[in-house]
Structures are given as C-alpha cells and as structure tokens.
C-alpha positions as CSV (number, residue, x, y, z in Angstrom):
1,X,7.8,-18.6,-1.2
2,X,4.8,-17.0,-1.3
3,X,2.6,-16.2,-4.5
4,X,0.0,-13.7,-3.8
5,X,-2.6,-12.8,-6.4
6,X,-5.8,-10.9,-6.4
7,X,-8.9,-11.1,-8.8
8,X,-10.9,-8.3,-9.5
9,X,-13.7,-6.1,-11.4
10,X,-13.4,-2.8,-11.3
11,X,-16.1,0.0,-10.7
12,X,-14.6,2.2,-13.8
13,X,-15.7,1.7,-17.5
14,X,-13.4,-0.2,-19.4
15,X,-11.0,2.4,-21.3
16,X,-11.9,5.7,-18.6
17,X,-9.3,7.8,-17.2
18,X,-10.5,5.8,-14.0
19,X,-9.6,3.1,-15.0
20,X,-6.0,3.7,-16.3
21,X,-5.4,6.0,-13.1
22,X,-6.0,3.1,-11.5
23,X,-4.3,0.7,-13.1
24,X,-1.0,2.6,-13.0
25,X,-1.2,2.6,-9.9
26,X,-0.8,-0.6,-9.0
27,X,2.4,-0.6,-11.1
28,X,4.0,1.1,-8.0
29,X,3.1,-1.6,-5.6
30,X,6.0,-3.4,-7.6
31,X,8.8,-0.7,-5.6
32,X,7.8,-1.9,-2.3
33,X,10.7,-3.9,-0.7
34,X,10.0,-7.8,-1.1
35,X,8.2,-7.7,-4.1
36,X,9.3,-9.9,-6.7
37,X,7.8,-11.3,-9.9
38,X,5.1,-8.1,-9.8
39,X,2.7,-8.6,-13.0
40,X,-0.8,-6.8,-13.9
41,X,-2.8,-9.5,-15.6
42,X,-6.3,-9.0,-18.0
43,X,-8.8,-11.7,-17.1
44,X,-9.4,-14.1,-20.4
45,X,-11.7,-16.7,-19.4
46,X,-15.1,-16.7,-19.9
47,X,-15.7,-18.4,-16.6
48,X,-16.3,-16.3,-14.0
49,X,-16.8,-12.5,-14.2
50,X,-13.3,-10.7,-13.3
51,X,-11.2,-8.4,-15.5
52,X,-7.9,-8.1,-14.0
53,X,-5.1,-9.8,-11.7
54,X,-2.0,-9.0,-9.8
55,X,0.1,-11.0,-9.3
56,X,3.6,-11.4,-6.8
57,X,5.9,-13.3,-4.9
58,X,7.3,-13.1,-1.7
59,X,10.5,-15.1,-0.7
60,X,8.5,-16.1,2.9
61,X,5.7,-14.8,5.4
62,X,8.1,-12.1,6.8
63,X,8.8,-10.2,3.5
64,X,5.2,-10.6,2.8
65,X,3.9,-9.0,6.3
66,X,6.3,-6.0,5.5
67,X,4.8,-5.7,2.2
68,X,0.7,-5.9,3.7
69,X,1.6,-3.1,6.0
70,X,4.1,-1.2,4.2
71,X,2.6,2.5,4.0
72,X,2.6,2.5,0.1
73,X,0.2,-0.6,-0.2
74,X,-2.0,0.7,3.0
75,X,-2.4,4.1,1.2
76,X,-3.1,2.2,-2.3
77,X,-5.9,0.3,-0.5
78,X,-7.4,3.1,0.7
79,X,-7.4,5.8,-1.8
80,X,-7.4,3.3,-4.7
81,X,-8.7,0.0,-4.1
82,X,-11.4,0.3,-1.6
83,X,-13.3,3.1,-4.2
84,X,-12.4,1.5,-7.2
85,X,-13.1,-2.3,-6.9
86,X,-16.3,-4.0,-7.4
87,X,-15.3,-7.2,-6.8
88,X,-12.5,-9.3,-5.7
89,X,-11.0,-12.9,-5.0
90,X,-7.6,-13.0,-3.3
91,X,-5.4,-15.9,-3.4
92,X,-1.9,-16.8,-1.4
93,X,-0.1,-20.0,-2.4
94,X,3.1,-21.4,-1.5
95,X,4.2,-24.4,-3.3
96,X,3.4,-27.9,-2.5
97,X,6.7,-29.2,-2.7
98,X,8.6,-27.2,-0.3
C-alpha cells in the first residue's frame, strides 16, 4: 500500500471563488481508477505554514503510476495546481510493517 499526501498553500485568498474552484477540483482526482481513501484535509497546526492536504491510497506502485499519469491528474496539475499553489510538501509512505 501506498499513502500519498500532499501539503500545500494556495495562491487564492481564503474564501475566493479561486479558491473553492480549486478545491473542487481536486474532489475529481478521487474518480481516477486506483484511488482509494481520497480525503481533502484543512491544515490545523500552528507549526508550519500550509493550509490544505490530500490525501490517498494506492493498493501498490503499479496502481499508483496509472494514477501519476492518468490524463485527469496531468490536466489537474497543469491547469490547476501549477497556477494555483504557492507552496507544497509531498509525501509517499508505505507502512513499516509490510
């Protein structure tokens, strides 16, 4: 299994139509094939500067490959995440104990 999140600020003002368009657009990354356990997070802690996660899991490296090139996510990169995002820290994890 592989849990991939991603960190990030956005450019937009908290509350603009920017932001919102953007933001429900990451709901449809959920549809691509291979994503399971698809959540938007908001960014609590005081400790570092980010508003907002993603978060997903893949069942293994193949499912997540289709998803990293699937056509949806490359034109969700480009039209929305490459304008829209400040800043960003991406994590992928797999458990420990496999």
């Amino acid at each position: 299994m592989i849990r991939h999140s991603v960190i990030f600020t956005l450019k937009y003002a908290k509350g603009s139509a920017e932001e919102k368009d953007f933001l429900q657009a990451t709901e449809k990354l959920a549809d691509i094939p291979g994503v399971k356990a698809f959540e938007q997070l908001e960014q609590v802690s005081k400790k570092n500067t980010f508003d907002y996660g993603l978060s997903m899991e893949f069942a293994n490296q193949d499912e997540y490959d289709i998803y990293n090139n699937h056509p949806d996510h490359t034109a969700f990169i480009r039209q929305y995440w490459i304008p829209g995002v400040e800043d960003f820290l991406e994590i992928d994890y797999t458990p420990l104990n496999k």
